[in-house]
DSSP file (Angstrom, degrees, kcal/mol; ACC not computed):
  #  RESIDUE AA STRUCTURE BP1 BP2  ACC     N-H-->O    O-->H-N    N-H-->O    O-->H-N    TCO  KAPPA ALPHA  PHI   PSI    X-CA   Y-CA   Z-CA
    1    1 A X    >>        0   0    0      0, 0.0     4,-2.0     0, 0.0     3,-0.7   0.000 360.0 360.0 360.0 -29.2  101.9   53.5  121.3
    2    2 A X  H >>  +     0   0    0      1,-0.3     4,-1.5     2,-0.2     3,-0.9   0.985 360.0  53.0 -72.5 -41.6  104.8   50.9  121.2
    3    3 A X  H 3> S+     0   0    0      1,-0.2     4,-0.6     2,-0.2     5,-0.3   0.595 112.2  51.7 -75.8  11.0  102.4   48.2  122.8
    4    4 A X  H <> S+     0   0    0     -3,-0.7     4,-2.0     2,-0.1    -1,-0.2   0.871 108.9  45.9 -77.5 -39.9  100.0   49.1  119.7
    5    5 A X  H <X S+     0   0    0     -4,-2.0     4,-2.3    -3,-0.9    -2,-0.2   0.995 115.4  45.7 -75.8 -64.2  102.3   48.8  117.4
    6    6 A X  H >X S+     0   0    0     -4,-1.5     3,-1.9     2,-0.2     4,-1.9   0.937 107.4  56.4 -27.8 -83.1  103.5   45.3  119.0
    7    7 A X  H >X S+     0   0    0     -4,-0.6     3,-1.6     1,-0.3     4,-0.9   0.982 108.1  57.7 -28.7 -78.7   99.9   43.7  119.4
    8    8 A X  H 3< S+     0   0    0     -4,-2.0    -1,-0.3    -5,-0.3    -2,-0.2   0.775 106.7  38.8 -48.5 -22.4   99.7   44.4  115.8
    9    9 A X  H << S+     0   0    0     -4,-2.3    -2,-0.2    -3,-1.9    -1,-0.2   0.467 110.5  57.7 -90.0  -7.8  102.3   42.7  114.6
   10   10 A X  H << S+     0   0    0     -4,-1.9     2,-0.2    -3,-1.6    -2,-0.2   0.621 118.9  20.6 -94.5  -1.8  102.0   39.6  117.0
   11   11 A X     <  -     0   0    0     -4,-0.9    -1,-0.3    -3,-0.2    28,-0.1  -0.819  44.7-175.2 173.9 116.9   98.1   39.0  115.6
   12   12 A X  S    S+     0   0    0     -2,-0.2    28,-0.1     1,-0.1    -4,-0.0  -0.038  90.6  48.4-102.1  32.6   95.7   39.8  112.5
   13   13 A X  S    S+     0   0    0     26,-0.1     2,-0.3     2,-0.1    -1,-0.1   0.668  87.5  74.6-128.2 -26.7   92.9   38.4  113.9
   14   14 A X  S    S-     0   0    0      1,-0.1     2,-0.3    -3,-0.0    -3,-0.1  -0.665  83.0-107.2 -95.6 149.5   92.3   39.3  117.4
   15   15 A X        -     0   0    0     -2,-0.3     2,-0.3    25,-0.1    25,-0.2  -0.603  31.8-161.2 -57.3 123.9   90.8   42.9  117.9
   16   16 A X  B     +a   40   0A   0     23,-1.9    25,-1.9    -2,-0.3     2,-0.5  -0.935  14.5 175.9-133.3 146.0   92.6   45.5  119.2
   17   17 A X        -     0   0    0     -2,-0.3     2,-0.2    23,-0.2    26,-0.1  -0.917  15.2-152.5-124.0 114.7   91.8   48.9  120.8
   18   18 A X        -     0   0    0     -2,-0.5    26,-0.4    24,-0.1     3,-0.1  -0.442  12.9-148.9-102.8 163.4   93.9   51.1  122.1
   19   19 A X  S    S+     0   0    0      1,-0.3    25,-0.5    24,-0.2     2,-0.3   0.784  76.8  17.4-113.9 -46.9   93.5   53.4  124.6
   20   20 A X        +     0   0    0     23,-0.1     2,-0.5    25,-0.0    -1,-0.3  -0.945  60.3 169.6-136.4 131.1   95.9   56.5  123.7
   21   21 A X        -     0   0    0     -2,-0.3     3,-0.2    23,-0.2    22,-0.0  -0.957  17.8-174.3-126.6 124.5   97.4   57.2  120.7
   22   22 A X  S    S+     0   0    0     -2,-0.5    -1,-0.1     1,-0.1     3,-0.0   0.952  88.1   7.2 -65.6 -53.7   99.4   60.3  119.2
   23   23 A X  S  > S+     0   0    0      4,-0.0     4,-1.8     2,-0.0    -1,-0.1  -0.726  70.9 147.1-145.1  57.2   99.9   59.6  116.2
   24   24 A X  T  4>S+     0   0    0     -3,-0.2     5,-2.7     2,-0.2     6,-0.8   0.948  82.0  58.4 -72.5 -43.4   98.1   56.1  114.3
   25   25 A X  T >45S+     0   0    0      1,-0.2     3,-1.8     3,-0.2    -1,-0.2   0.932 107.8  43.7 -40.6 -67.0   97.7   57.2  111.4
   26   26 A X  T 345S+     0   0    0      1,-0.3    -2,-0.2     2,-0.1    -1,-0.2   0.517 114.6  46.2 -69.0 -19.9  101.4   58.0  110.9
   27   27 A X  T 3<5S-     0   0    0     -4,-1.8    -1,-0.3    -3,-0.1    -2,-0.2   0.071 113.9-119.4-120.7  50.8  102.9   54.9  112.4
   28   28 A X  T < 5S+     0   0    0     -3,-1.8    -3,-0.2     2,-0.2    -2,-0.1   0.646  74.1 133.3   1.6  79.9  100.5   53.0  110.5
   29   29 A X  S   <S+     0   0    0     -5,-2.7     2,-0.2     1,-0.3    -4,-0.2   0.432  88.8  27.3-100.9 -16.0   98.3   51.0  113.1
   30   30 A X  S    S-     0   0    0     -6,-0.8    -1,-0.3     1,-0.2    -2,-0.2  -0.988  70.0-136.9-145.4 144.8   95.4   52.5  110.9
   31   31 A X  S    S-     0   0    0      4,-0.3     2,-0.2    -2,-0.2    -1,-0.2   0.978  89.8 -34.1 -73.4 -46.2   94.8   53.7  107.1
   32   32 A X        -     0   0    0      3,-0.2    -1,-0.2     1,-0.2     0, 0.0  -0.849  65.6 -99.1-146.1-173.3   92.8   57.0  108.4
   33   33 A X  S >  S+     0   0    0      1,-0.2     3,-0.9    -2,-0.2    -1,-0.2   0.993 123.4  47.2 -63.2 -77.7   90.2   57.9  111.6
   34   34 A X  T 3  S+     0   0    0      1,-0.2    -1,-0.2    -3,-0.1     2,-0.1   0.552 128.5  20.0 -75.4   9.5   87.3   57.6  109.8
   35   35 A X  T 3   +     0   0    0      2,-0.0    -4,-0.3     0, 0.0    -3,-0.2  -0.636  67.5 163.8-122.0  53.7   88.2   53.8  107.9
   36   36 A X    <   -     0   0    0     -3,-0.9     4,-0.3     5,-0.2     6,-0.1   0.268  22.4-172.1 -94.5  25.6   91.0   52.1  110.0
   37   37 A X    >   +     0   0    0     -7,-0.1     3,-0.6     2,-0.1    -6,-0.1   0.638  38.4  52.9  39.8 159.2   90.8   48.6  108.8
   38   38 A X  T 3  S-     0   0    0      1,-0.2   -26,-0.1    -8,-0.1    -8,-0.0  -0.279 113.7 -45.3  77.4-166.6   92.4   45.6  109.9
   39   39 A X  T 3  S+     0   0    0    -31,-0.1   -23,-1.9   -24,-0.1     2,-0.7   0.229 102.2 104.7-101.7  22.5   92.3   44.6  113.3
   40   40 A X  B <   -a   16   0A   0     -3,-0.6   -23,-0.2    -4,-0.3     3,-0.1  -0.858  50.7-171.6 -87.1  98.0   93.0   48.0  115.0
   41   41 A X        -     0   0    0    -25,-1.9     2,-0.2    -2,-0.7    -5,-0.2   0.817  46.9 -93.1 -70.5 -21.1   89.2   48.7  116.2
   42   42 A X        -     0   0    0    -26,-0.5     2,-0.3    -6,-0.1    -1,-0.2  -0.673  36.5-121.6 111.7-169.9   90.0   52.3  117.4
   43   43 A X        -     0   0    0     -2,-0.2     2,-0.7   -26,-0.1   -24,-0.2  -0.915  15.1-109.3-164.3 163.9   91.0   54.2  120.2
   44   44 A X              0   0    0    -25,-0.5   -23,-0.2   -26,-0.4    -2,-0.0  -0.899 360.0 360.0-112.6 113.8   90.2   57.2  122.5
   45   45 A X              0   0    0     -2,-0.7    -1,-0.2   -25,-0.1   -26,-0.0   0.579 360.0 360.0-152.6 360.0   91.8   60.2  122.5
């Protein structure tokens, strides 16, 4: 989760998708599941 959080804050332009997550919502890498805006594409878990 930390290198989600990281990646997001180094670049709002590049895509990123992360691979496992606990909690996104709640350390706000996304607004919700189904609408996560930004550059956070989404994530498998």
């Amino acid at each position: 989760m930390m290198s989600a959080i990281a990646a997001k804050s180094a670049t709002s332009i590049i895509p990123i998708v992360f691979a496992n997550g606990s909690a996104p919502v709640r350390y706000r890498l996304v607004a919700n599941f189904n609408r996560p805006g930004g550059n956070i594409t989404g994530g498998a878990f």
